[in-house]
Backbone and ligand atoms as CSV (ligand in chain L), in Angstrom:
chain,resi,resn,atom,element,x,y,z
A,1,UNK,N,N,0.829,-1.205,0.000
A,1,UNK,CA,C,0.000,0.000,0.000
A,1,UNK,C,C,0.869,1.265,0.000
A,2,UNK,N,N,2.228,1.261,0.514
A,2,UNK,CA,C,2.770,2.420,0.417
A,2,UNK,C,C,4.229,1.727,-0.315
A,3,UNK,N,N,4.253,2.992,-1.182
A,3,UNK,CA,C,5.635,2.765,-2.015
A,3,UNK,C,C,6.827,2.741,-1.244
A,4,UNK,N,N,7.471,2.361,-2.440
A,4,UNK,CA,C,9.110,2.151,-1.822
A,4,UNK,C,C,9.874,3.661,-1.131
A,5,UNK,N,N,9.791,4.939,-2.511
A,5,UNK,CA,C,9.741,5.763,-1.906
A,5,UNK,C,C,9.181,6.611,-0.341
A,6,UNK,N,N,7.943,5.987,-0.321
A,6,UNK,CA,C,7.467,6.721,0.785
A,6,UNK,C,C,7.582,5.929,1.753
A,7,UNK,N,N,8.436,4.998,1.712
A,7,UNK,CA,C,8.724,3.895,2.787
A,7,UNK,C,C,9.803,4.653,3.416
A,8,UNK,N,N,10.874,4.848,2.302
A,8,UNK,CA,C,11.983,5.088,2.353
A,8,UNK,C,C,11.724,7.119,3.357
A,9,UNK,N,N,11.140,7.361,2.311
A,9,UNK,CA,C,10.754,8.938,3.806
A,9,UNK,C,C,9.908,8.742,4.829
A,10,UNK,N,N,9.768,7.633,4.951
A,10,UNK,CA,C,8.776,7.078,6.541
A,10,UNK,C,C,9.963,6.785,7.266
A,11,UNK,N,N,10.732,6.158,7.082
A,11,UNK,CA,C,12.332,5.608,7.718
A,11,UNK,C,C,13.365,6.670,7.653
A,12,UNK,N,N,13.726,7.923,7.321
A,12,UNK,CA,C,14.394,8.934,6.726
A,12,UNK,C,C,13.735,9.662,8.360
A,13,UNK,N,N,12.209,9.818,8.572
A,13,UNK,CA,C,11.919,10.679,9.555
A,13,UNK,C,C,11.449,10.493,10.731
A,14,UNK,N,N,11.082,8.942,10.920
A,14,UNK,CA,C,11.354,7.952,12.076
A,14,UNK,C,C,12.900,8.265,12.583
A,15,UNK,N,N,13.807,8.088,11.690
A,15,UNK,CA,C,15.290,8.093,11.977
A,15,UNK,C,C,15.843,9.293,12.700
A,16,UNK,N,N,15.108,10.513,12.402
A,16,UNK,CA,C,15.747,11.759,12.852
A,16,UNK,C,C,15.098,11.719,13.957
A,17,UNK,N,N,13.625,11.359,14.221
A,17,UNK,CA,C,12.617,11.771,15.577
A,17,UNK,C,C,13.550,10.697,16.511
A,18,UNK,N,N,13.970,9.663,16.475
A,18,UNK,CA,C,14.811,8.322,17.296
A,18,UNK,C,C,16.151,9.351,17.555
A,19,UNK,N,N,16.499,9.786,16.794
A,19,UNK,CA,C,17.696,10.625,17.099
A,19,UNK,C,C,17.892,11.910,18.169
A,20,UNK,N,N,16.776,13.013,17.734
A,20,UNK,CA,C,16.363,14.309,18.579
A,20,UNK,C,C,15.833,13.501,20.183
A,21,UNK,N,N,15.349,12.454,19.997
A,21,UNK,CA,C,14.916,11.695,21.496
A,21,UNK,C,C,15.650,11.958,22.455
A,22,UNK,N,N,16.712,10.517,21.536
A,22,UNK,CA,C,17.909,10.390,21.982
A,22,UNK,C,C,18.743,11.596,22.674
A,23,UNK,N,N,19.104,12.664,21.718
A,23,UNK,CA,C,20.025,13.788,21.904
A,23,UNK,C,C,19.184,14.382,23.224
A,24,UNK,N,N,18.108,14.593,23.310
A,24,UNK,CA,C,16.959,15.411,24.379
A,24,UNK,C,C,16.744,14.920,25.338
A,25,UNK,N,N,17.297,13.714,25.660
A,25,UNK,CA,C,17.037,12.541,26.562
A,25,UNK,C,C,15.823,12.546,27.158
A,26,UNK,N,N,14.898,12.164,26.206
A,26,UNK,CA,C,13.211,12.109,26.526
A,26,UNK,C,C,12.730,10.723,27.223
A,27,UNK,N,N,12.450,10.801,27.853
A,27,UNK,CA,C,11.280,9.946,29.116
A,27,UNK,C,C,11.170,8.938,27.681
A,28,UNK,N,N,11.253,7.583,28.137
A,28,UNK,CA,C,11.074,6.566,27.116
A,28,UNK,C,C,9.490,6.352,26.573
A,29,UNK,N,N,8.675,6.794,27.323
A,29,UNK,CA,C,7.257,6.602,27.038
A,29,UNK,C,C,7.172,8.016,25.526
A,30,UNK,N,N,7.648,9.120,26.119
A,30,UNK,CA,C,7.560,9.846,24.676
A,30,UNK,C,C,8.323,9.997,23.340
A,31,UNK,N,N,9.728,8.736,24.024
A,31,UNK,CA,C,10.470,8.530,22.111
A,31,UNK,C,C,9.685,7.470,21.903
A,32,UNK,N,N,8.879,6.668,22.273
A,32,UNK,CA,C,8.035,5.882,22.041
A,32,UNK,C,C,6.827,6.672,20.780
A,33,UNK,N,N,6.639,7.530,21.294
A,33,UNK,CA,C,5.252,7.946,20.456
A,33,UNK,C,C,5.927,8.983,19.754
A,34,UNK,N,N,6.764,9.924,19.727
A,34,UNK,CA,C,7.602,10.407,18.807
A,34,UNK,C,C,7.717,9.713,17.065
A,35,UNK,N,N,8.382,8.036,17.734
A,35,UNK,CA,C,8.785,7.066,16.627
A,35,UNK,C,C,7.960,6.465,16.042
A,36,UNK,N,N,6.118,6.465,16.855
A,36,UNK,CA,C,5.052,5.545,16.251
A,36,UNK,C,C,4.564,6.861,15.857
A,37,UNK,N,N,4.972,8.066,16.204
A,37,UNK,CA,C,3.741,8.809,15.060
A,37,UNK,C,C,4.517,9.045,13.656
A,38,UNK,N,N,6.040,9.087,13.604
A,38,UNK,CA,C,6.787,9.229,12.661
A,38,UNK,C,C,6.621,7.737,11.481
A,39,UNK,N,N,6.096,6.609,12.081
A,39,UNK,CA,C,6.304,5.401,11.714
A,39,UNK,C,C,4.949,5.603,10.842
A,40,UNK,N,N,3.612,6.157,11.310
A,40,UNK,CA,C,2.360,6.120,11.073
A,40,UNK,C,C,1.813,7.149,10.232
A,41,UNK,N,N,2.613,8.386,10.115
A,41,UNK,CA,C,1.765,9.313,9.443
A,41,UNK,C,C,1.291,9.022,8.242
A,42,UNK,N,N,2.673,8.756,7.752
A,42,UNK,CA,C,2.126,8.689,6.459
A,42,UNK,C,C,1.680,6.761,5.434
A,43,UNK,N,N,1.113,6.255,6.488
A,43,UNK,CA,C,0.344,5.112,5.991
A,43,UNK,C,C,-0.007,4.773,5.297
A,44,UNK,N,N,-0.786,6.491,5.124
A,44,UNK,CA,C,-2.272,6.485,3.579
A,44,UNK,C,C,-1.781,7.186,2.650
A,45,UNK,N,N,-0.469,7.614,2.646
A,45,UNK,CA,C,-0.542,8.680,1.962
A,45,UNK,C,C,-0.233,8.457,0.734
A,46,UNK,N,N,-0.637,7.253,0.313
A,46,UNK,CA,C,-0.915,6.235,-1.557
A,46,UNK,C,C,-1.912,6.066,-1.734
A,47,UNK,N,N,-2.730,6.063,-0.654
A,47,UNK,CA,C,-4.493,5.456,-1.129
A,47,UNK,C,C,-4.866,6.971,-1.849
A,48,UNK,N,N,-5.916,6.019,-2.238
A,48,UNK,CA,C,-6.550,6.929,-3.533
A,48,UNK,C,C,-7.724,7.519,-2.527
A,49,UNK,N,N,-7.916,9.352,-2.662
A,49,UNK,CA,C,-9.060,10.035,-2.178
A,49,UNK,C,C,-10.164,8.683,-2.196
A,50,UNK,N,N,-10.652,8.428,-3.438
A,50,UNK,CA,C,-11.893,7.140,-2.589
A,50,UNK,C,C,-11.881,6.577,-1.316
A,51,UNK,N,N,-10.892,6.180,-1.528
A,51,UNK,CA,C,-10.366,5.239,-0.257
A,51,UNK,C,C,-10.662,6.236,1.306
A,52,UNK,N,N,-9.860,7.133,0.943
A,52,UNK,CA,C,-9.442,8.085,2.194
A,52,UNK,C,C,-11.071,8.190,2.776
A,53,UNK,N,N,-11.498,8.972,1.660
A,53,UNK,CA,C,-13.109,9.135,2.277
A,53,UNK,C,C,-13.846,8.303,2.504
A,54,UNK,N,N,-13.687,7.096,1.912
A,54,UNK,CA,C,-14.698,5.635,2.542
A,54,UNK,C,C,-14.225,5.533,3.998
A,55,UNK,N,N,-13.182,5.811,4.652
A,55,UNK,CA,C,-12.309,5.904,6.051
A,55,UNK,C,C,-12.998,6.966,6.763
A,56,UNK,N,N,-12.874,8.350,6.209
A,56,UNK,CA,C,-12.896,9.748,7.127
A,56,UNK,C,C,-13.864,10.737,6.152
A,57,UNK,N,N,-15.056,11.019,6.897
A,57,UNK,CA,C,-15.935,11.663,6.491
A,57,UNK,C,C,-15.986,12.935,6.655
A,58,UNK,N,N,-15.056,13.561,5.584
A,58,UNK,CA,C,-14.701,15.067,5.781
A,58,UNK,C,C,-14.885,16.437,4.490
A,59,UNK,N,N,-16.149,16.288,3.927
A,59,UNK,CA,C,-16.035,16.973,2.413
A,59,UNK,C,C,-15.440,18.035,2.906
A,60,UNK,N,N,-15.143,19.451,4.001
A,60,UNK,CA,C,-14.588,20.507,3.674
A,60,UNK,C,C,-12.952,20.118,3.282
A,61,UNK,N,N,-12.588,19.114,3.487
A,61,UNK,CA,C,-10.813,18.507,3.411
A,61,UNK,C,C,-10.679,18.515,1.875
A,62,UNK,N,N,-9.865,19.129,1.419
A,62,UNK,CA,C,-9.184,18.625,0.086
A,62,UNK,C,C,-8.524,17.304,0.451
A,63,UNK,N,N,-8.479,16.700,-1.096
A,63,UNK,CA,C,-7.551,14.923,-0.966
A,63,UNK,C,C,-6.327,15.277,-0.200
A,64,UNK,N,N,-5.408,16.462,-0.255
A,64,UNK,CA,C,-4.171,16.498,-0.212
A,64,UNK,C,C,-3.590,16.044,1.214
A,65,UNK,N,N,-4.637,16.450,1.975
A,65,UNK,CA,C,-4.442,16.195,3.536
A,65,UNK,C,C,-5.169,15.300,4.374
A,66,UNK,N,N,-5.932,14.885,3.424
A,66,UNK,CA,C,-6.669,13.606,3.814
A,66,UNK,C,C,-6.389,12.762,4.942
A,67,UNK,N,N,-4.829,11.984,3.990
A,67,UNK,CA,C,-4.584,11.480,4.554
A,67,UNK,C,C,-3.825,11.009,6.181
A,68,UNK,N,N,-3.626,12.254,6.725
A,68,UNK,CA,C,-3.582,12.199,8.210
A,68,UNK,C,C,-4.638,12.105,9.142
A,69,UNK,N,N,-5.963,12.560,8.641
A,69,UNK,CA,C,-7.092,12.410,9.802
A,69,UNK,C,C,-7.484,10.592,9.502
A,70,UNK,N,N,-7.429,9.914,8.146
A,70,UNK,CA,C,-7.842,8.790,7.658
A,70,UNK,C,C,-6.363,8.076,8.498
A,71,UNK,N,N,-5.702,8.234,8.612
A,71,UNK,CA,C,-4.556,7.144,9.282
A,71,UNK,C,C,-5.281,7.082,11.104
A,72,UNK,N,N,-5.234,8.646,11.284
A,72,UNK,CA,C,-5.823,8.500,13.022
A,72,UNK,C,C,-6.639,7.682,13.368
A,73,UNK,N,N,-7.902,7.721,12.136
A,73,UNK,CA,C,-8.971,7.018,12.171
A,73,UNK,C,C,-8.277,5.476,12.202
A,74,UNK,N,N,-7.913,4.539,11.438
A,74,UNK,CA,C,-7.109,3.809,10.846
A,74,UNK,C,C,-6.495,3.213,12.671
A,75,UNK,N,N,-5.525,4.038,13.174
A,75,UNK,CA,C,-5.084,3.974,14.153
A,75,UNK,C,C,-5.817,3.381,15.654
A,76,UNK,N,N,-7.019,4.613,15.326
A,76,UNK,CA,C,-7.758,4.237,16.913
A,76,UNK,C,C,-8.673,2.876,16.377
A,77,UNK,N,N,-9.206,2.793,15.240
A,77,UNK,CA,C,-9.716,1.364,15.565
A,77,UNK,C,C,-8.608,-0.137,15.347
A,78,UNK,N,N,-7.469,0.420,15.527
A,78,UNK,CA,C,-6.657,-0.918,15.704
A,78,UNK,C,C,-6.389,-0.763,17.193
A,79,UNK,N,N,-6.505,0.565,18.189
A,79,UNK,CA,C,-6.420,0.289,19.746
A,79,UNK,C,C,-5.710,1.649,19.907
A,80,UNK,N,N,-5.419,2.488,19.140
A,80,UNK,CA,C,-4.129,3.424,19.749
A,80,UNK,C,C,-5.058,3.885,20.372
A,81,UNK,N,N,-4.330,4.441,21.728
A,81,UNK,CA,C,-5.229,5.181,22.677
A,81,UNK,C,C,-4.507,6.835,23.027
A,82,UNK,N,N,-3.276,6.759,22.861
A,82,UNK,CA,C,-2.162,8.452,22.982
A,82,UNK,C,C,-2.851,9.334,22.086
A,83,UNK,N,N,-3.009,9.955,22.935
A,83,UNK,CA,C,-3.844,11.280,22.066
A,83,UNK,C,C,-2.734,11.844,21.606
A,84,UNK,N,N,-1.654,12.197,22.087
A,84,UNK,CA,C,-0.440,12.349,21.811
A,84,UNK,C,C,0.060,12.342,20.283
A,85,UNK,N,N,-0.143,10.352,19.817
A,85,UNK,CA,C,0.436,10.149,18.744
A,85,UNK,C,C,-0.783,10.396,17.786
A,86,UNK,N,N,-2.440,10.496,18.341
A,86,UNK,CA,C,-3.609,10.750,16.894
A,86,UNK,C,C,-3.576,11.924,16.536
A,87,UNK,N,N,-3.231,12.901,17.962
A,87,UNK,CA,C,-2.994,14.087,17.295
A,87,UNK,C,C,-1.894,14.772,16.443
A,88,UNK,N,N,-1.235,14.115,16.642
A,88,UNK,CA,C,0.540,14.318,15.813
A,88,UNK,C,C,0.494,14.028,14.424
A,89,UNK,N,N,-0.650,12.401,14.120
A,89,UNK,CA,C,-0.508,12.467,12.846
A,89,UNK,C,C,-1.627,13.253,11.690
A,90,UNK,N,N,-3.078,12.897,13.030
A,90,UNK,CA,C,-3.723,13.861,12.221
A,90,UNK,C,C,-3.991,15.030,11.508
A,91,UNK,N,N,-3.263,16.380,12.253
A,91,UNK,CA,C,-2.837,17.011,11.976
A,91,UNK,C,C,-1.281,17.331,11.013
A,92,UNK,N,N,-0.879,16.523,10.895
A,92,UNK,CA,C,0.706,16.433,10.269
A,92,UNK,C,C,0.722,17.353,9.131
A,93,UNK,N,N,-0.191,17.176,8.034
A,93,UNK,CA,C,0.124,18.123,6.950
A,93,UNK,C,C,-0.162,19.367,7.011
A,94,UNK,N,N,-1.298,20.024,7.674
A,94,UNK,CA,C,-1.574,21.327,8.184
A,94,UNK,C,C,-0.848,21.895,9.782
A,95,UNK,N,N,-0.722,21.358,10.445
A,95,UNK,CA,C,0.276,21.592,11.675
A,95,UNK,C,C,-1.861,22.342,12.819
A,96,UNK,N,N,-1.534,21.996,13.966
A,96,UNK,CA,C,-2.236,21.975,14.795
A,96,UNK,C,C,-1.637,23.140,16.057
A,97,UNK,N,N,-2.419,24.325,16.395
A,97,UNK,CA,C,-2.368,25.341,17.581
A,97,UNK,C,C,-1.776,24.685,18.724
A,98,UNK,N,N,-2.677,23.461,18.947
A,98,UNK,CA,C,-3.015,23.001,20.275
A,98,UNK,C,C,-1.745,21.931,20.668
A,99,UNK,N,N,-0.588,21.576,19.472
A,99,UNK,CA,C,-0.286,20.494,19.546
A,99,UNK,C,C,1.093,20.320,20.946
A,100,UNK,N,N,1.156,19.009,21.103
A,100,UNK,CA,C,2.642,19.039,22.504
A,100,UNK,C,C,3.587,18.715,21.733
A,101,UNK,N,N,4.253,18.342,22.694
A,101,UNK,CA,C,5.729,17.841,21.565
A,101,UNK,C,C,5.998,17.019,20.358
A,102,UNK,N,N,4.986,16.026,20.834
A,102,UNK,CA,C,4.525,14.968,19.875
A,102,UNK,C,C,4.750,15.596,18.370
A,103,UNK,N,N,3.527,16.380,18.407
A,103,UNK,CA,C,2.972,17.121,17.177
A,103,UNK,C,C,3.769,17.768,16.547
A,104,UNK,N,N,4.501,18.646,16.939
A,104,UNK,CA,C,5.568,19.379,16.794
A,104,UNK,C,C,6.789,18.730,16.427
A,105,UNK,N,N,6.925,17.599,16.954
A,105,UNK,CA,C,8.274,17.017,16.297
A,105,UNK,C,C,8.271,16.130,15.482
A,106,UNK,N,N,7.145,15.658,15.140
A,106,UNK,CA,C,6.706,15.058,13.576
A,106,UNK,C,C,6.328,16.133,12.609
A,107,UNK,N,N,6.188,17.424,13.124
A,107,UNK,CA,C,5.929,18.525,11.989
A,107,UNK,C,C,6.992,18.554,11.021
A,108,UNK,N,N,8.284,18.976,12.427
A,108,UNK,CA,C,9.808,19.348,11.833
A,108,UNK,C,C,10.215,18.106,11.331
A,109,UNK,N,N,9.973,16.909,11.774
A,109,UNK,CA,C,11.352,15.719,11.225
A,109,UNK,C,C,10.470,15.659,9.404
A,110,UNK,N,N,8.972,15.810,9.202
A,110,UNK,CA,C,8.864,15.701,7.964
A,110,UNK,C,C,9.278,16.717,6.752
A,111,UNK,N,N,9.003,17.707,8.052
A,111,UNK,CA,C,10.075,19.067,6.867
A,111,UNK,C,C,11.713,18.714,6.703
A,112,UNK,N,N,11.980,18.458,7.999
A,112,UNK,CA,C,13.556,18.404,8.214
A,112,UNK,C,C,14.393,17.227,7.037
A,113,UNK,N,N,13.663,16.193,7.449
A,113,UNK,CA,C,14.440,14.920,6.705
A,113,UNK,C,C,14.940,15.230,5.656
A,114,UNK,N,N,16.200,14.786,6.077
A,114,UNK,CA,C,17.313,14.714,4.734
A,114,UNK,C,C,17.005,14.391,3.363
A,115,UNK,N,N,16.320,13.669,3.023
A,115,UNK,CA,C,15.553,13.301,1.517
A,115,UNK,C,C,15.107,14.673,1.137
A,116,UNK,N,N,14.498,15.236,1.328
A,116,UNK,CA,C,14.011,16.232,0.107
A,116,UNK,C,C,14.906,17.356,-0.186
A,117,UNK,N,N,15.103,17.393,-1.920
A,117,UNK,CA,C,16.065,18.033,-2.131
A,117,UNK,C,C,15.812,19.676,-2.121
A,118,UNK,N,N,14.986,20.653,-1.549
A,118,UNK,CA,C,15.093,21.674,-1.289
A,118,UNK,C,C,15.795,22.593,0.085
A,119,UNK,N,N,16.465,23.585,-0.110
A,119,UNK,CA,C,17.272,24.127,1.127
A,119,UNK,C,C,17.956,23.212,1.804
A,120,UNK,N,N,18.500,22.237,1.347
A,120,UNK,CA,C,19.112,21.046,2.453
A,120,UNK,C,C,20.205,21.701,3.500
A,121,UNK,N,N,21.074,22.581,3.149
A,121,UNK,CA,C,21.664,22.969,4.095
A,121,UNK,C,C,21.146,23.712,5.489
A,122,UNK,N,N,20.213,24.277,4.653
A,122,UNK,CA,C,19.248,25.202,5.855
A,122,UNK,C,C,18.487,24.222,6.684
A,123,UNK,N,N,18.124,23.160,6.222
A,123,UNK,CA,C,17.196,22.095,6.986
A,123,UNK,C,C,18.134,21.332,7.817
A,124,UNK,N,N,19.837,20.946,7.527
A,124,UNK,CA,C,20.420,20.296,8.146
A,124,UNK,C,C,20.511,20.644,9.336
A,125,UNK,N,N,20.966,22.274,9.384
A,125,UNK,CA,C,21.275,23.055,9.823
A,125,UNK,C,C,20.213,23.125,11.346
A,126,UNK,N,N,18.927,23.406,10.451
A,126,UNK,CA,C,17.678,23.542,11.840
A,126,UNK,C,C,17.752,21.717,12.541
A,127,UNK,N,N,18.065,20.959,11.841
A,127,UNK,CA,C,17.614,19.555,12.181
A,127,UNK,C,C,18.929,19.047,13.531
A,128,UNK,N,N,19.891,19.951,13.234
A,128,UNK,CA,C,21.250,19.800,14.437
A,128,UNK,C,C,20.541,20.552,15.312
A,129,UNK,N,N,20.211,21.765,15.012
A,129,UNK,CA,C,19.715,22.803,16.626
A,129,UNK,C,C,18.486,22.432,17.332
A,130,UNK,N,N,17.606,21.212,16.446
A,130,UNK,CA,C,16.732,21.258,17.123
A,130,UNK,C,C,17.047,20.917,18.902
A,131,UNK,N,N,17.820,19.808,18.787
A,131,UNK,CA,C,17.848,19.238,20.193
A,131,UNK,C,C,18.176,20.602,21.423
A,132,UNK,N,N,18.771,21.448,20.996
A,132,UNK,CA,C,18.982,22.877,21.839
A,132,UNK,C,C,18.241,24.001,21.674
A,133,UNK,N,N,17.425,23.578,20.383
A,133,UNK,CA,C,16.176,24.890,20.693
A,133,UNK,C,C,14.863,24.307,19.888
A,134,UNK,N,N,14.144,23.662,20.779
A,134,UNK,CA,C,13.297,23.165,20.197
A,134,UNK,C,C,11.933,23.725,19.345
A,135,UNK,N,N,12.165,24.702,20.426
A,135,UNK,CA,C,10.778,26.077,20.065
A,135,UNK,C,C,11.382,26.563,18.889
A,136,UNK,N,N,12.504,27.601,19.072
A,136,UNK,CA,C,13.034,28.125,18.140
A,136,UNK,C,C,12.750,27.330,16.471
A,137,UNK,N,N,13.461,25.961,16.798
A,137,UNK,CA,C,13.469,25.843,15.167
A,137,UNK,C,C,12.155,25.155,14.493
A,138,UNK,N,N,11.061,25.043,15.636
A,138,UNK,CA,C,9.634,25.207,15.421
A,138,UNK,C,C,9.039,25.928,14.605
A,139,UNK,N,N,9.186,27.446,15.329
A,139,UNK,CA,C,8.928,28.443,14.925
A,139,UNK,C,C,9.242,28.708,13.460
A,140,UNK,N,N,10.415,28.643,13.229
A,140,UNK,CA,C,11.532,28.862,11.930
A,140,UNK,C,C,10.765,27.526,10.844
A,141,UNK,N,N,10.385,26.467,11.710
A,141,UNK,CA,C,10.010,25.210,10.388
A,141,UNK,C,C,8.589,26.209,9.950
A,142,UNK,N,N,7.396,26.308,10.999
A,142,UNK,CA,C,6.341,26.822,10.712
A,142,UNK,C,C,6.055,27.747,9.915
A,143,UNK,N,N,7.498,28.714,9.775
A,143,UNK,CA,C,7.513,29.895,8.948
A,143,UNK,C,C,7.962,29.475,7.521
A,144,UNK,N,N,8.653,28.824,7.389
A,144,UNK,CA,C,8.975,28.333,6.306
A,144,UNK,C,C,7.912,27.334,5.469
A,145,UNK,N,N,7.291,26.639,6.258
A,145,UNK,CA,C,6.353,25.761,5.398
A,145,UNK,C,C,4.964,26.939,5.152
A,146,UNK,N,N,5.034,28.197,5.543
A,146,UNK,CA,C,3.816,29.011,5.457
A,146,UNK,C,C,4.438,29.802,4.175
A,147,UNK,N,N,5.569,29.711,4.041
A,147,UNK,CA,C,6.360,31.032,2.636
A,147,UNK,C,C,6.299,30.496,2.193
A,148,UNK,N,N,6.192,28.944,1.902
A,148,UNK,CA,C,6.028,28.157,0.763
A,148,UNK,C,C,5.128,27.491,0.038
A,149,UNK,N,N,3.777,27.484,1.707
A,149,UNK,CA,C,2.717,27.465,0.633
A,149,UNK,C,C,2.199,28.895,-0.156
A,150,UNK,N,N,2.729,29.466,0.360
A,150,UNK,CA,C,1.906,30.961,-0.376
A,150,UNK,C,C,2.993,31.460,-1.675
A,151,UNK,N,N,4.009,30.797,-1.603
A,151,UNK,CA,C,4.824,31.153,-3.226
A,151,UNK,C,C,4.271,30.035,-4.164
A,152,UNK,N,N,3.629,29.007,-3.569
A,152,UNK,CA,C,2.748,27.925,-4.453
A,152,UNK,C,C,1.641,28.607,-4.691
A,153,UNK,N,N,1.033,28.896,-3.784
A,153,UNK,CA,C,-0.161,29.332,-3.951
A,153,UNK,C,C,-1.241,28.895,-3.533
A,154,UNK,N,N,-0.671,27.364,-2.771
A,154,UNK,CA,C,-1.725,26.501,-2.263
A,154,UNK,C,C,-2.694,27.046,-1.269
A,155,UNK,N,N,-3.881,26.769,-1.118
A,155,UNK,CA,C,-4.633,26.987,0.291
A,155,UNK,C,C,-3.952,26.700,1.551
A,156,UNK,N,N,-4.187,28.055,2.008
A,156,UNK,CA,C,-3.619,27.947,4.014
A,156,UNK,C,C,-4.822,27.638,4.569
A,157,UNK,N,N,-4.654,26.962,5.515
A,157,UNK,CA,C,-5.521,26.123,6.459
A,157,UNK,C,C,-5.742,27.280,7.594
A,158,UNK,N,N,-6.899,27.138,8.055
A,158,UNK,CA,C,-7.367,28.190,9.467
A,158,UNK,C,C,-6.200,27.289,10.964
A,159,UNK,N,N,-6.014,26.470,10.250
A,159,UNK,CA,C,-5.042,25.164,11.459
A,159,UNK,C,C,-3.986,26.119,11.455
A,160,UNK,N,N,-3.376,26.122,10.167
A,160,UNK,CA,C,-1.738,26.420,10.089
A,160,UNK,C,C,-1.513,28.423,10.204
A,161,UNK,N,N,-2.556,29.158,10.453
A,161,UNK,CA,C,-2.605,30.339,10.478
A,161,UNK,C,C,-2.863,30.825,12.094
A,162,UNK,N,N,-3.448,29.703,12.633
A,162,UNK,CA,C,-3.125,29.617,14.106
A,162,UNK,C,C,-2.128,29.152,14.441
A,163,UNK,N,N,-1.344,28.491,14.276
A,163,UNK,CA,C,-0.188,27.510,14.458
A,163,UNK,C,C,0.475,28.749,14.364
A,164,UNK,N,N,0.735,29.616,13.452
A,164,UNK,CA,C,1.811,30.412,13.294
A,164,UNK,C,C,1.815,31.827,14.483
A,165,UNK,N,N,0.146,32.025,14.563
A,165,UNK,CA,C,-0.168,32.749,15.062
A,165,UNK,C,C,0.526,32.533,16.659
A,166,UNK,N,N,0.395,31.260,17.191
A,166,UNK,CA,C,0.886,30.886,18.374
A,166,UNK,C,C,1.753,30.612,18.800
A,167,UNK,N,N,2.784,30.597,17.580
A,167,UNK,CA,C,4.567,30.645,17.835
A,167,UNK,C,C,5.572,31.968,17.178
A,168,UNK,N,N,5.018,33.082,16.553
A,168,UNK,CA,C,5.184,33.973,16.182
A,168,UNK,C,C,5.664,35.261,17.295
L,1,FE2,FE,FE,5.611,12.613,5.678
């Protein structure tokens, strides 16, 4: 169900969230859910819109982001119970106001990860400081994924305009 590629950036950003843990020396219960929301986000993110919506009953959602509320869903009826990790992935492609660390550090490791070939130095760069400023290069990911949807042109989410609003 999910390609090789997107296997390969499921393992690329599992790898960095296992790492920032590590470096942060986080309570084992939260590199735990760090690594299962990094492991999980992107599940669906091959199924076809049909699919997504036979899962998650959401017409205001474009397909594009679908697929994080359809994995949560996906998630809690196999048992997950961490609000922690449903909210981390559900939100993943639009970024969430409300979110804890969880959320926040599956935001950055999917921007951050080494695979995608845009700004890599600048991303390496935030992906070393995170462990010493976690807010900071929050802030800096949030701003950056907001200049870039708007030089696309894509729709901003009322999610990600609070998000910014609340680390700004
Ligand atoms: Fe991803």
């Amino acid at each position: 169900m999910v390609s090789d590629k997107r296997r390969a950036h499921i393992g690329r950003v599992t790898a960095l969230l296992d790492e920032w843990a590590e470096r942060m020396h986080l309570p084992a219960a939260e590199a735990q859910a760090w690594h299962d929301a990094g492991r999980w986000h992107d599940a669906l993110r091959d199924a076809t819109p049909t699919a997504l919506r036979a899962i998650i009953d959401a017409p205001d959602l474009p397909d594009g982001i679908l697929h994080g509320p359809a994995a949560a869903v996906i998630l809690q009826q196999h048992g997950e119970k961490r609000q922690t990790v449903l909210e981390a992935v559900r939100w993943h492609t639009v970024g969430h106001p409300e979110w804890d660390r969880t959320g926040r550090a599956l935001f950055m490791a999917d921007f951050l990860e080494p695979g995608r070939g845009f700004m890599q130095t600048d991303r390496a760069f935030m992906a070393a400081q995170l462990p010493h400023n976690f807010d900071g290069v929050f802030r800096q990911a949030v701003r950056m994924r907001l200049e870039w949807t708007l030089r696309e042109g894509n729709r901003i989410f009322e999610r990600t305009v609070d998000l910014w609003n609340s680390v700004r």
